[in-house]
C-alpha positions as CSV (number, residue, x, y, z in Angstrom):
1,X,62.3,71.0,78.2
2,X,60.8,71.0,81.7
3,X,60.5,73.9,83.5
4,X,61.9,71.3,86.8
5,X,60.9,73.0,89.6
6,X,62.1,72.1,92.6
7,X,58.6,70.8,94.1
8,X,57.1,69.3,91.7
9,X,54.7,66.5,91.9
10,X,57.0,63.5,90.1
11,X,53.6,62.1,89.1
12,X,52.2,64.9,87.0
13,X,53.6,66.1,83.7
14,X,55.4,69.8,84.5
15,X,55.0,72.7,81.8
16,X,58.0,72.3,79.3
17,X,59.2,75.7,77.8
18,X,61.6,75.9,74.8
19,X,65.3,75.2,74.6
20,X,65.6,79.2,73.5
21,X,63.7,80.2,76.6
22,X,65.7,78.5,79.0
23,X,69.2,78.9,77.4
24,X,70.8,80.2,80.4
25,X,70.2,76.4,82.6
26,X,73.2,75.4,80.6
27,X,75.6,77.7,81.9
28,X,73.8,78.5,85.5
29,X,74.2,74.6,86.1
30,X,78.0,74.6,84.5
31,X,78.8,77.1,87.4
32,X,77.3,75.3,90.1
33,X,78.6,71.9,89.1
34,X,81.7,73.7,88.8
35,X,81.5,75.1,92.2
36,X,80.1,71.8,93.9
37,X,83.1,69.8,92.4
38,X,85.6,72.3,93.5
39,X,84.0,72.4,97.3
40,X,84.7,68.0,97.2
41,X,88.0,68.3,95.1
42,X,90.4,66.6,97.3
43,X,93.9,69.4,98.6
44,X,90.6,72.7,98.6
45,X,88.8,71.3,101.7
46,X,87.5,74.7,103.0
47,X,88.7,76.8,100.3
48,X,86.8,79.7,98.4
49,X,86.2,79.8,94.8
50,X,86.3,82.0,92.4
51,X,84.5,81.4,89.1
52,X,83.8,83.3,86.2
53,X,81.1,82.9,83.6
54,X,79.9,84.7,81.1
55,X,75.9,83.7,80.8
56,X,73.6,82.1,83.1
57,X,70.5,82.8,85.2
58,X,69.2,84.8,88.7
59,X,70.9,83.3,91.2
60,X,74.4,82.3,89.8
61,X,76.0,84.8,92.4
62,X,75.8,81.9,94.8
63,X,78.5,79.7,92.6
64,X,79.9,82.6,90.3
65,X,80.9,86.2,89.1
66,X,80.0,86.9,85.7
67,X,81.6,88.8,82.9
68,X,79.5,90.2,80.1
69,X,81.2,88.9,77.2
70,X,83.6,89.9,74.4
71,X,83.6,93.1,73.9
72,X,85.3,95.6,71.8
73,X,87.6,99.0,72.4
74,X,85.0,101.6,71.7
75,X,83.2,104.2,73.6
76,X,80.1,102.5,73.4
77,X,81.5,99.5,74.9
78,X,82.6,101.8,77.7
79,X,79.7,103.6,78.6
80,X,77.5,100.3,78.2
81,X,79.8,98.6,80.4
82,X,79.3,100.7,83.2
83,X,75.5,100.9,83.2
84,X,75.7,97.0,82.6
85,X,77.2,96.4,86.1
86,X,75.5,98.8,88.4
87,X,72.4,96.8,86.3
88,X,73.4,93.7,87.6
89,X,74.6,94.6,91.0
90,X,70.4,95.8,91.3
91,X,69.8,92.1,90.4
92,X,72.2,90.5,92.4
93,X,75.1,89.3,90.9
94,X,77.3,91.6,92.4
95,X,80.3,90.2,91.4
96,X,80.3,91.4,87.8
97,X,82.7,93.1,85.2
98,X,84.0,93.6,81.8
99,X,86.9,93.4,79.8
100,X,88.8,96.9,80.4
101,X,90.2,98.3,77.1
102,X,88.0,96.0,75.1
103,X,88.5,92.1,74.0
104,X,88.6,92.7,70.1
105,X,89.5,95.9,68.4
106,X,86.8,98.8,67.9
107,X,84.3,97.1,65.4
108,X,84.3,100.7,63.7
109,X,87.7,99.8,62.4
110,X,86.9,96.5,60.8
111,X,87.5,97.8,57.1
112,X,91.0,99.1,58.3
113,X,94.1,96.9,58.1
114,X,95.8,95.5,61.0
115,X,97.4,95.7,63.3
116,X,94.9,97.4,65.8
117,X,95.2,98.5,69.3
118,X,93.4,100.4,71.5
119,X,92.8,104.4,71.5
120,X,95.5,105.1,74.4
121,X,92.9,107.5,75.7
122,X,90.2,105.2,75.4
123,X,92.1,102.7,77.7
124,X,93.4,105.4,80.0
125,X,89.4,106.5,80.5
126,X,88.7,102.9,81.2
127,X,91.5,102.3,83.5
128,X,90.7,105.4,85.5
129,X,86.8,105.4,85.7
130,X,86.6,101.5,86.3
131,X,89.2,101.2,89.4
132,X,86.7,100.4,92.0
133,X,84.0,98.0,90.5
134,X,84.4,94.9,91.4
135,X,86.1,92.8,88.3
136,X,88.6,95.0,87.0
137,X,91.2,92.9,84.7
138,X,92.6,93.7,81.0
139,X,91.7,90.8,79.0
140,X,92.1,90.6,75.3
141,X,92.5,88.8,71.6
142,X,96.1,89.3,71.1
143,X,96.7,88.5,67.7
144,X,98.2,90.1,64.0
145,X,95.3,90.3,62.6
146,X,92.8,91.1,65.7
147,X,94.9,93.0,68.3
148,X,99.1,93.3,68.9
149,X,98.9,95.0,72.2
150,X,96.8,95.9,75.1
151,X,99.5,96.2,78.1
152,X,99.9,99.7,79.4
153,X,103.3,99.4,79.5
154,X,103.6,98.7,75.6
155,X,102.1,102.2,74.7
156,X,105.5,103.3,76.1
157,X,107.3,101.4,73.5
158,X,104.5,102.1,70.8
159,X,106.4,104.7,68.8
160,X,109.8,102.6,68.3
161,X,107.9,99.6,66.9
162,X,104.8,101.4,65.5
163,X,105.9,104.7,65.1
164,X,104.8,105.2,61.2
165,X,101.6,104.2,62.0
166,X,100.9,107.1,64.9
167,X,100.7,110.9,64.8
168,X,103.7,112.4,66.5
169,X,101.4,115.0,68.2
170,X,100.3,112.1,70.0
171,X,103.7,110.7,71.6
172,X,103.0,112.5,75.0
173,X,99.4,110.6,74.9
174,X,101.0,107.2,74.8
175,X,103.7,108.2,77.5
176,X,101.1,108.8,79.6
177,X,98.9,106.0,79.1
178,X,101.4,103.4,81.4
179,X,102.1,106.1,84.4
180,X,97.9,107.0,84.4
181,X,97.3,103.4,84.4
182,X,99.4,102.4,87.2
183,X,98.8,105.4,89.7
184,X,94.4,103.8,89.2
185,X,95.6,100.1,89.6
186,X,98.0,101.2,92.8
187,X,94.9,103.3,93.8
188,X,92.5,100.4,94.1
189,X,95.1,98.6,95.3
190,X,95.2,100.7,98.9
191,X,91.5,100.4,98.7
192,X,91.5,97.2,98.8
193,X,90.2,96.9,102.0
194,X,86.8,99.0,101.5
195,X,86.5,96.9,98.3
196,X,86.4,93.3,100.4
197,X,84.3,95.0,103.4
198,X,81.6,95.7,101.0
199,X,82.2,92.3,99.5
200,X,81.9,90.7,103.3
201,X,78.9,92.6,103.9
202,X,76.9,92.0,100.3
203,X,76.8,88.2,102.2
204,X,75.2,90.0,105.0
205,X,72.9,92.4,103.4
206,X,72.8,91.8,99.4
207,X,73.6,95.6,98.9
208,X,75.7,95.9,95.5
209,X,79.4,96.2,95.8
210,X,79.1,98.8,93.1
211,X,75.9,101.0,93.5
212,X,74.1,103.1,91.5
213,X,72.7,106.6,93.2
214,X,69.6,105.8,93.0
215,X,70.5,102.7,95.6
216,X,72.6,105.0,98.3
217,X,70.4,107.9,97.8
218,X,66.8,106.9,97.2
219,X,65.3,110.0,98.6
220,X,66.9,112.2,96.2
221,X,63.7,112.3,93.3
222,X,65.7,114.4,91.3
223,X,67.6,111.4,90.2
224,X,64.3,110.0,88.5
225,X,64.0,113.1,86.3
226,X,66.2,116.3,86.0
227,X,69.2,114.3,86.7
228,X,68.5,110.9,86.0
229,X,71.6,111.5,82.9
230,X,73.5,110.7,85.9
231,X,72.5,107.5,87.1
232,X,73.9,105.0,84.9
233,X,77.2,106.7,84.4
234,X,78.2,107.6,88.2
235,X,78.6,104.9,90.8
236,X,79.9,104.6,94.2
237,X,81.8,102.0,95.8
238,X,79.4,100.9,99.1
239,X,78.4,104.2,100.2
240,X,80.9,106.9,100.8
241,X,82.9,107.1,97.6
242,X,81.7,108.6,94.4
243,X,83.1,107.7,91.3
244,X,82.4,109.8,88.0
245,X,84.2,108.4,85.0
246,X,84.6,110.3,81.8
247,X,83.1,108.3,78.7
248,X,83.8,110.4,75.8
249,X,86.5,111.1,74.1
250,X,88.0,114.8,73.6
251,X,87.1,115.5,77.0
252,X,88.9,118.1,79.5
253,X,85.5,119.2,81.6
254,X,82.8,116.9,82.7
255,X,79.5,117.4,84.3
256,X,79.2,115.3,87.5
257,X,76.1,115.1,90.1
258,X,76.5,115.0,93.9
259,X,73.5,113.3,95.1
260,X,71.6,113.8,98.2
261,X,71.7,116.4,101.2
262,X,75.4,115.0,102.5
263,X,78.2,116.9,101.5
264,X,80.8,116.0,99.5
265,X,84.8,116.2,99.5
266,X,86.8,116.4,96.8
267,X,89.3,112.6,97.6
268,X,92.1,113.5,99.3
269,X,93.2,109.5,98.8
270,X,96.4,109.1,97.0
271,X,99.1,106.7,96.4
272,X,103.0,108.0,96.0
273,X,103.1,108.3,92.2
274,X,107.3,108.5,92.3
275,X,107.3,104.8,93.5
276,X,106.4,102.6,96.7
277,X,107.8,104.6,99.3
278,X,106.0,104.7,103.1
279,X,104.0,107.7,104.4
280,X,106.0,109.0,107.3
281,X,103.0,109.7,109.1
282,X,101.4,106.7,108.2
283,X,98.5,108.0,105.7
284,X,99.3,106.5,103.2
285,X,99.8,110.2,101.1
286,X,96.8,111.3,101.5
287,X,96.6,115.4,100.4
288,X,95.1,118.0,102.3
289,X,91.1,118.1,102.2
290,X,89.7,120.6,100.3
291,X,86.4,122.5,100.8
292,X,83.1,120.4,100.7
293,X,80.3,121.3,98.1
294,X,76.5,120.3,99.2
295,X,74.7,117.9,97.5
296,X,72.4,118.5,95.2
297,X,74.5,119.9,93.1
298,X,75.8,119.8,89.8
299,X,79.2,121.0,89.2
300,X,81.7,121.2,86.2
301,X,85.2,119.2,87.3
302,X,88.4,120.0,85.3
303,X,89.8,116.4,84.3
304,X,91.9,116.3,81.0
305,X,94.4,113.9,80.9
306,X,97.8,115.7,81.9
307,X,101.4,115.1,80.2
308,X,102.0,112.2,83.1
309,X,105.7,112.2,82.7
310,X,106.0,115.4,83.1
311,X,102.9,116.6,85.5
312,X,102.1,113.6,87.5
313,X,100.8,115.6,90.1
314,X,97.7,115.8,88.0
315,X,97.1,112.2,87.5
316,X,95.1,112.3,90.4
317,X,92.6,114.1,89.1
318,X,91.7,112.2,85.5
319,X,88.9,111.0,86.7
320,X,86.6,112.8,89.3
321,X,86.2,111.2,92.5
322,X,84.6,112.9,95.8
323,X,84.0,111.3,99.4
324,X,80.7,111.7,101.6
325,X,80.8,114.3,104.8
326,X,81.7,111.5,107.6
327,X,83.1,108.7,105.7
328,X,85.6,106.7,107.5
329,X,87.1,105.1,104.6
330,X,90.5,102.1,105.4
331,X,93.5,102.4,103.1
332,X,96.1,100.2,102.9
333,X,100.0,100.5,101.6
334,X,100.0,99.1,97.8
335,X,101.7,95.6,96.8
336,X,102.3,93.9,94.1
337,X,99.9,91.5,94.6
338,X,97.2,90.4,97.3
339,X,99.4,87.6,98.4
340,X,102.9,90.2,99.0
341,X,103.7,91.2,102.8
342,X,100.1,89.5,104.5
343,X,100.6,92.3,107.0
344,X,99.5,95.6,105.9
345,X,98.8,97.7,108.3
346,X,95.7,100.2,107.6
347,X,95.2,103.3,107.8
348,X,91.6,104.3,108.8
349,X,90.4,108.2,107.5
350,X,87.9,109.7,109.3
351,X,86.0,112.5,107.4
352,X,84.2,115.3,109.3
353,X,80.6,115.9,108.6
354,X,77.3,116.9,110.7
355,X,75.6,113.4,111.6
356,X,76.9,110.3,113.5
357,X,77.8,107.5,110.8
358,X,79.3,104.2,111.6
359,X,81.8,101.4,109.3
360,X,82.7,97.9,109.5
361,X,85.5,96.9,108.8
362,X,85.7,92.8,108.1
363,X,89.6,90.9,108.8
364,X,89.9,87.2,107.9
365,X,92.1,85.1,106.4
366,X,91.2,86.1,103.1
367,X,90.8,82.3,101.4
368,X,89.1,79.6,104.3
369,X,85.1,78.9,103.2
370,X,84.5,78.6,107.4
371,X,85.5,83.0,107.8
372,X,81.6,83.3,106.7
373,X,79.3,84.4,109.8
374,X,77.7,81.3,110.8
375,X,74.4,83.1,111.3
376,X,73.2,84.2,108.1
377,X,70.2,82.3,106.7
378,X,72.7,81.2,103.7
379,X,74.3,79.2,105.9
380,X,72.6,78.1,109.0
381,X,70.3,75.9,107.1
382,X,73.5,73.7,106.5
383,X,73.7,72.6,109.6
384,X,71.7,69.2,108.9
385,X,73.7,66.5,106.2
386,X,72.4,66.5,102.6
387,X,69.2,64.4,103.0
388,X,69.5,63.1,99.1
389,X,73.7,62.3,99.8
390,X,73.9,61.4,103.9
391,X,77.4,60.3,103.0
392,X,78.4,64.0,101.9
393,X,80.2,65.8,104.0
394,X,80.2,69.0,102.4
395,X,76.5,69.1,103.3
396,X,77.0,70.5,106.6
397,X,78.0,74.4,107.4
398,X,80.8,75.3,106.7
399,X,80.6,79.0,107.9
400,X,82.0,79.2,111.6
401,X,82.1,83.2,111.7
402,X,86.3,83.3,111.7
403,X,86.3,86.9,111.5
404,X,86.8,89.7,113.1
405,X,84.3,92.6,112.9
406,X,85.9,96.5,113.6
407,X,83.5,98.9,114.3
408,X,84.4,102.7,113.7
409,X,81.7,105.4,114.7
410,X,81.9,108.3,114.4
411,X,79.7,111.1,116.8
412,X,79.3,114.7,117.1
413,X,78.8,117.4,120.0
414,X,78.8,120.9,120.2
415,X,82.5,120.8,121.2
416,X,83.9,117.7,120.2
417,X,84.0,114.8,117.8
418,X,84.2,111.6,119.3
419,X,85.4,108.2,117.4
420,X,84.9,105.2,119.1
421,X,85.9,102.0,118.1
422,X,84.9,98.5,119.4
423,X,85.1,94.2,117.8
424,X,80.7,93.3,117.9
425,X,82.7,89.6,116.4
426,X,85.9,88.7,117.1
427,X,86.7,85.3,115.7
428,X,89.9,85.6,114.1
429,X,93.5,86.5,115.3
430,X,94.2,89.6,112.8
431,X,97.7,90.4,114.0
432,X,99.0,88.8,110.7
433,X,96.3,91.0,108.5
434,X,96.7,94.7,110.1
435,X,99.7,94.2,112.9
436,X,99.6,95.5,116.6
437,X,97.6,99.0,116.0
438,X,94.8,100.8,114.3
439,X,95.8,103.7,112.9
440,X,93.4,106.5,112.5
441,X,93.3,109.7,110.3
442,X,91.2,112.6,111.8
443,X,90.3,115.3,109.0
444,X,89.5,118.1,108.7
445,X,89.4,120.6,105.6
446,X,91.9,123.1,105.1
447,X,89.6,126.1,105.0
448,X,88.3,125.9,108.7
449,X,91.3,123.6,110.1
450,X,93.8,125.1,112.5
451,X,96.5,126.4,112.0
452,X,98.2,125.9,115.2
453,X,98.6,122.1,116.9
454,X,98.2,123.5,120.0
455,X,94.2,124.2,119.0
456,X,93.8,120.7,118.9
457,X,93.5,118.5,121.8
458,X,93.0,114.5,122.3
459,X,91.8,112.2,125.0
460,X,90.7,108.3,125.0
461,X,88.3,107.2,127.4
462,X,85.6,104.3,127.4
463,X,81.4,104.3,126.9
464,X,81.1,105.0,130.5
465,X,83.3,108.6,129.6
466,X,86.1,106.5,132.2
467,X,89.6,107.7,131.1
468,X,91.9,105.4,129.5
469,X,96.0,106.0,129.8
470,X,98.2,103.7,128.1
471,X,101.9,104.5,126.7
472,X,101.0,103.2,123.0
473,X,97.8,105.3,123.0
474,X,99.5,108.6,120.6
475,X,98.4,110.6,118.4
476,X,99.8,114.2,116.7
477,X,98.0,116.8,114.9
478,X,99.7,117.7,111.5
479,X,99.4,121.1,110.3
480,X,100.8,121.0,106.8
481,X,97.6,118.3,106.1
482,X,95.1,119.2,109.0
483,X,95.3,116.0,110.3
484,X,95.5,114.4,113.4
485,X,97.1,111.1,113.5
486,X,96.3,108.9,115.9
487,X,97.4,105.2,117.2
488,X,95.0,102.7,119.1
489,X,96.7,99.1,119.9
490,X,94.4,96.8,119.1
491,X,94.4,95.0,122.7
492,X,92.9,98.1,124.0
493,X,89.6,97.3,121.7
494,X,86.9,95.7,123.6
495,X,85.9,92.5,121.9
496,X,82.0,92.0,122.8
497,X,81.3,88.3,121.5
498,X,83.0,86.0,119.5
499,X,85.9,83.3,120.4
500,X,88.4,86.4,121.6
501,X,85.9,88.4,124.1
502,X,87.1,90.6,125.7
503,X,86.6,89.8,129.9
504,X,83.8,91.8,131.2
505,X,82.6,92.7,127.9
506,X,79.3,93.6,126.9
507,X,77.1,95.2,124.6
508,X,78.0,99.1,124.4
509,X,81.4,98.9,125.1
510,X,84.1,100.8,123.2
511,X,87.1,102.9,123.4
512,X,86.8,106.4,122.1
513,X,89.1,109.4,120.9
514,X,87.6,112.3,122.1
515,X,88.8,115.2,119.7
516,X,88.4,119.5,120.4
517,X,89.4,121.6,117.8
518,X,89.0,119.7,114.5
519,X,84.6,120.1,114.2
């Protein structure tokens, strides 16, 4: 088989290599046929795709995700999972994933009869420490003989069809497994947003959607030697939130690393675990903020699996997740699905900390191929017709930057914090995504907050330090979370470029909350 690279002399005879050696063409050229027909299949003119495969070569994450494979409900499976994708996200093919709970039944248990299903605190593990990589879906062999269940709703209903077959001492196990399962899928759910900006900005900058430590903190060594037991089982979604799953059965204390010199904040993010009901203050029930702990360090976090019918307070904490000092982090309410209630509107948590730290937040249309940034050198060497097909339409770029890029920033002062916001692109109307208003959260943790909302004072002015007054410009300090809620209208954001500038705008400009009291 040739090696057919892509300039080689048609008159001389190219290397050939072995079928075995280049296995993965089959599947690499499956997916991009795949993708190239969709792109030309008449009703999906300027549609995205999304394929999955489950083999191929470098460079599939241009036409594909992929999923590892069938795997089985073991702890093995688990832990190898996890170092599998933050592998791959170092390689580039960020969209990546496994099946959660297992696609056969543990291949420990072969010699046992059916039926087989998997260890309900197995899948709760899974469902908990796997809620913010990027492919997260329960996929299985549902059969007699292989596997009768999988749904985490059916280990509610477990002991009235299967009862004989389980230990009784184990009934409050099962009732937990759907409650534990849903509060992690609601969770990602209202993260939803940080999960598609790092997605929107891996086309930008090829950063991992998932990354290991080793990619966010490079400059802690200690992570290549005394703590490099870390690296493969820790991950963080982009770079402000740390996610430490438990991959071991029997356990109720785990060892987890904080990297780095930042400090680190046990998540305050939540999600109403007694249904769908709105925040009155529009933070989406986000708890109090606890005391930070530096990085560096290693620390011993209590996360047995509670009694969820009973304590579902403590669901929150099954699986250790912490925040970086000066995160600013966008949550959304939870739905159903993607496609329930297009306007959300967000809520954007801003996290104290001791340097000035930016975020991006990206609002499109969520399905057209022409929301890319017309820029990126993916894209802008499109512009010219497919020289081998003139006839092909699909040639040309089809990026046209319909987006709209929000800027948060975050800066610091003696006195004051200061939170400026600005659009550096606005090509898209997101009034149908996020409504009228940006909404901000302004932290600060419980052990230095105030106590009094009359310590805390607010102002909004522009980069010149120009006051701005408007009615809809509000905000409230909240002393039973040390919080201070704030709402911007989104008119009142300068857009700097883009189809929607802003008139007069230019490079720089922004409006801010200044904030006293809350450093």
């Amino acid at each position: 088989m040739s090696d057919d690279t892509y300039n080689q002399d048609p008159k001389k005879q190219t290397p050939t290599k072995t079928a075995i050696e280049l296995w993965g063409l089959y599947s690499y050229n499956l997916h991009k046929a795949t993708y190239h027909g969709l792109n030309k299949l008449k009703g999906r003119e300027n549609k995205r795709n999304f394929i999955i495969g489950r083999g191929s070569l470098t460079g599939m994450h241009r036409f594909a995700g992929l999923w590892t494979g069938d795997n089985g409900s073991s702890w093995d499976f688990w832990r190898i999972s996890l170092a599998q994708v933050l592998a791959l996200g170092y390689s580039g093919l960020t969209i990546a994933g496994v099946d959660m709970g297992g696609f056969t039944f543990d291949p420990a248990q072969s010699n046992l009869p059916p039926p087989h299903w998997c260890d309900p605190e197995l899948l709760i593990r899974w469902y908990s420490g796997a809620f913010l990589l990027p492919w997260y879906r329960n996929h299985y062999n549902q059969h007699f003989d292989t596997k009768v269940f999988q749904e985490p709703w059916q280990y509610t209903y477990a002991f009235e069809k299967y009862g004989n077959l389980i230990p009784s001492n184990l009934y409050s196990l099962y009732m937990s497994v759907e409650p534990i399962c849903r509060y992690y899928v609601q969770l990602r759910y209202s993260l939803i947003q940080v999960l598609y900006d790092t997605m929107f900005a891996n086309l930008i900058n090829g950063l991992p959607i998932a990354r290991a430590m080793l990619v966010t903190d490079p400059d802690d060594t200690s992570l290549f030697n005394a703590n490099d037991d870390y690296i493969d089982n820790q991950y963080l979604l982009g770079y402000n939130i740390l996610v430490c799953p438990v991959v071991n059965p029997g356990i109720t204390n785990r060892d987890i690393y904080l990297p780095g010199s930042d400090m680190w904040y046990p998540s305050n993010l939540r999600v109403n675990v007694n249904g769908f009901g709105n925040d009155p203050f529009g933070l989406k029930h986000a708890t109090q903020l606890e005391k930070p702990v530096s990085g560096g360090t290693t620390l011993s976090f209590g996360c047995s699996i509670p009694d969820a019918v009973k304590n579902a307070s403590q669901i929150a904490y099954v699986t250790p997740v912490y925040i970086r000092a000066g995160a600013i982090i966008p949550q959304v309410d939870v739905r159903q699905s993607i496609n329930e209630n297009d306007q959300n509107s967000v809520c954007i948590h801003v996290y104290p900390g001791s340097k000035d730290t930016s975020y991006s937040m990206y609002l499109d249309d969520g399905v057209s191929r022409d929301s890319a940034p017309s820029g990126l050198p993916q894209y802008k060497y499109r512009e010219q017709p497919d020289i081998h097909n003139p006839n092909n339409a699909g040639g040309a770029n089809e990026a046209k930057s319909k987006y709209r890029e929000v800027k948060i920033g975050q800066s610091y002062a003696p006195s004051y914090r200061m939170i400026a916001l600005s659009h550096p692109w606005d090509g898209y109307d997101a009034s149908s995504n996020v409504g009228s208003t940006y909404n901000l959260g302004i932290w600060a943790p419980k052990s230095t907050a105030p106590t009094n909302a009359q310590q805390v004072s607010f102002s909004f002015q522009d980069q010149d330090g120009k006051s701005i007054s408007d009615s809809a410009l509000v905000g409230s300090y909240d002393t039973t979370r040390d919080v201070l809620s704030v709402s911007v209208p989104v008119a009142l954001v300068p857009s700097l470029a883009g189809p929607n500038t802003s008139s007069g705008a230019g490079a720089g400009k922004y409006i801010a909350v200044k904030v006293t009291g809350l450093n």
